[in-house]
C-alpha positions in Angstrom: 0.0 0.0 0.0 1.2 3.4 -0.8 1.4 6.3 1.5 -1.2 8.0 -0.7 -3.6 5.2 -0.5 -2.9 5.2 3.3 -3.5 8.7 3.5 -7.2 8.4 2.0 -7.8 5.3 4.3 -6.5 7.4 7.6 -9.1 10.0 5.8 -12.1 7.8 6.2 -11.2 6.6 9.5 -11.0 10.3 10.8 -14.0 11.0 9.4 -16.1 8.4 11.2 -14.1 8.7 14.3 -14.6 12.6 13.9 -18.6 11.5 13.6 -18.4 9.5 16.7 -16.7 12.5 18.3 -19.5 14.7 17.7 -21.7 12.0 18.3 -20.3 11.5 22.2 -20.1 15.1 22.7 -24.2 14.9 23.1 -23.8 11.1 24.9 -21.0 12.3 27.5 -22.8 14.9 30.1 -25.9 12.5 29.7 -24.3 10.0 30.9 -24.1 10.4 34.7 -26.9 11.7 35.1 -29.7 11.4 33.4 -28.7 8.2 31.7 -27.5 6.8 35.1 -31.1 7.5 36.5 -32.8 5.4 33.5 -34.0 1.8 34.1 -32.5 -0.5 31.8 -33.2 -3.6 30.8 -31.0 -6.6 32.5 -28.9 -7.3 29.2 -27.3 -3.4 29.4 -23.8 -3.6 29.1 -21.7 -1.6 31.7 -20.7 1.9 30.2 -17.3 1.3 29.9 -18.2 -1.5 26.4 -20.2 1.0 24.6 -16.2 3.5 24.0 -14.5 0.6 22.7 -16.8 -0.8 20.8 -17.6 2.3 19.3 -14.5 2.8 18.2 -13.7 -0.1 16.7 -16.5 0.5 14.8 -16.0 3.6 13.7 -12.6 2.3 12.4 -14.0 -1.0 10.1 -16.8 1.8 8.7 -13.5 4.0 7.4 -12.0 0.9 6.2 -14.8 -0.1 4.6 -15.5 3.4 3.2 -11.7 3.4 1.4 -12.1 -0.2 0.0 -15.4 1.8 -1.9 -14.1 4.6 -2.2 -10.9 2.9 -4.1 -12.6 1.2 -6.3 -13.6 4.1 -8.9 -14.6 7.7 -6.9 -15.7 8.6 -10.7 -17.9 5.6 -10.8 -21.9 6.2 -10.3 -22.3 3.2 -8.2 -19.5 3.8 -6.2 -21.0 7.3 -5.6 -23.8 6.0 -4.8 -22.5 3.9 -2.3 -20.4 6.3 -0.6 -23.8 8.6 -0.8 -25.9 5.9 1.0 -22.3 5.7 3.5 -23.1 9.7 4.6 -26.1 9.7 5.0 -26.2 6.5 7.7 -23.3 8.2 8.7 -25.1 11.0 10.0 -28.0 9.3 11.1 -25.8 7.6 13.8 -24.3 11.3 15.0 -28.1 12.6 14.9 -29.2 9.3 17.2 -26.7 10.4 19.6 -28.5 14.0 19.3 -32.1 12.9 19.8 -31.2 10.1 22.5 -28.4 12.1 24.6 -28.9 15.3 23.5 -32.7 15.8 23.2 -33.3 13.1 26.2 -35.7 11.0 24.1 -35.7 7.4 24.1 -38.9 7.5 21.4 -36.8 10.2 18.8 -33.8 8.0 19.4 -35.6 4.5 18.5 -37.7 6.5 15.5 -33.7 7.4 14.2 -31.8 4.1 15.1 -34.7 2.1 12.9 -34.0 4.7 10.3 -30.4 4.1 10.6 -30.7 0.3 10.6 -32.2 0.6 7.3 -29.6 2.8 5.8 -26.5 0.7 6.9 -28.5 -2.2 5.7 -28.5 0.0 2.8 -25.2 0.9 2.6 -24.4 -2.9 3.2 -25.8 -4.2 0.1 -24.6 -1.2 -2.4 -20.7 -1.8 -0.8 -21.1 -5.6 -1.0 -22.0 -4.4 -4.8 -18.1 -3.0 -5.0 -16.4 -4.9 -2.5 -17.5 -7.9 -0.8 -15.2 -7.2 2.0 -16.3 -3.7 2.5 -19.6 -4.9 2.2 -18.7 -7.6 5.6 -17.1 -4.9 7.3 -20.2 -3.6 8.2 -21.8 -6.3 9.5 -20.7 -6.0 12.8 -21.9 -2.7 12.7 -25.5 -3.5 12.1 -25.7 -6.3 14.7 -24.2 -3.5 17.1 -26.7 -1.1 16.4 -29.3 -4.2 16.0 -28.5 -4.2 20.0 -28.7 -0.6 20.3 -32.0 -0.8 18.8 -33.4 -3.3 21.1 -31.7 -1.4 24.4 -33.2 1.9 23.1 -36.3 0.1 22.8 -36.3 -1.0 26.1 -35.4 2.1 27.7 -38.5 3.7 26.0 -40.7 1.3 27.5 -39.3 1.1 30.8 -39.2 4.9 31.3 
């Protein structure tokens, strides 16, 4: 790999890590307390999973992202894909706003279904262009699969 090419790929990393940045900056001062003061449901992780997990997230979606993005910016599907990419892209930073920021488990499950649809989405165009950009985000969707069901949850219990 060139340093060019891992210059674009450090790019799309950045770029999702940057929207998880954003994201956290409405999920941090929620956290202790009104989050802390929610009922949860019994499968909740502790806090501490949801950073690293996150993260690593963030990462496969800039991977995944580059392996698209390599394979023709000019092309219209590729476009397409990386189209589909931004906009589940910031539907994940928006959850964040509605479910932290806003303090509304029922805006924040309305956004995370819409999300789950445009990762599935974005799923099926980059498993179009690349089959292993395509299984990078798999992990992504069951993640927020289980952030759906917790937000779910949350609503109802609260």
């Amino acid at each position: 790999m060139e340093a060019k090419e891992i210059g674009t790929a450090a790019l799309f990393m950045l770029l999702c890590l940057t929207a998880g940045a954003i994201g956290s900056a409405f999920t941090f001062p929620a956290i202790p307390g009104w989050y802390a003061s929610l009922s949860k449901p019994s499968f909740n992780p502790p806090d501490w999973v949801f950073g690293p997990v996150w993260t690593a997230l963030y990462v496969l979606m800039g991977i995944a992202a580059y392996l698209v993005y390599r394979a023709g910016a000019g092309k219209k599907g590729v476009r397409a894909a990386l189209a589909a990419f931004g906009v589940q892209l910031c539907l994940n930073v928006l959850w964040s706003l509605l479910f932290f920021g806003l303090r509304s488990p029922l805006y924040g499950l309305i956004c995370i279904a819409a999300l789950w649809l445009a990762i599935a989405a974005t799923i099926i165009k980059f498993y179009g262009i690349s089959k292993a950009a395509g299984l990078l985000l798999v992990p992504y969707i069951l993640w927020v699969s289980f952030a759906g069901l917790l937000n779910y949850y949350v609503w109802i219990l609260n």
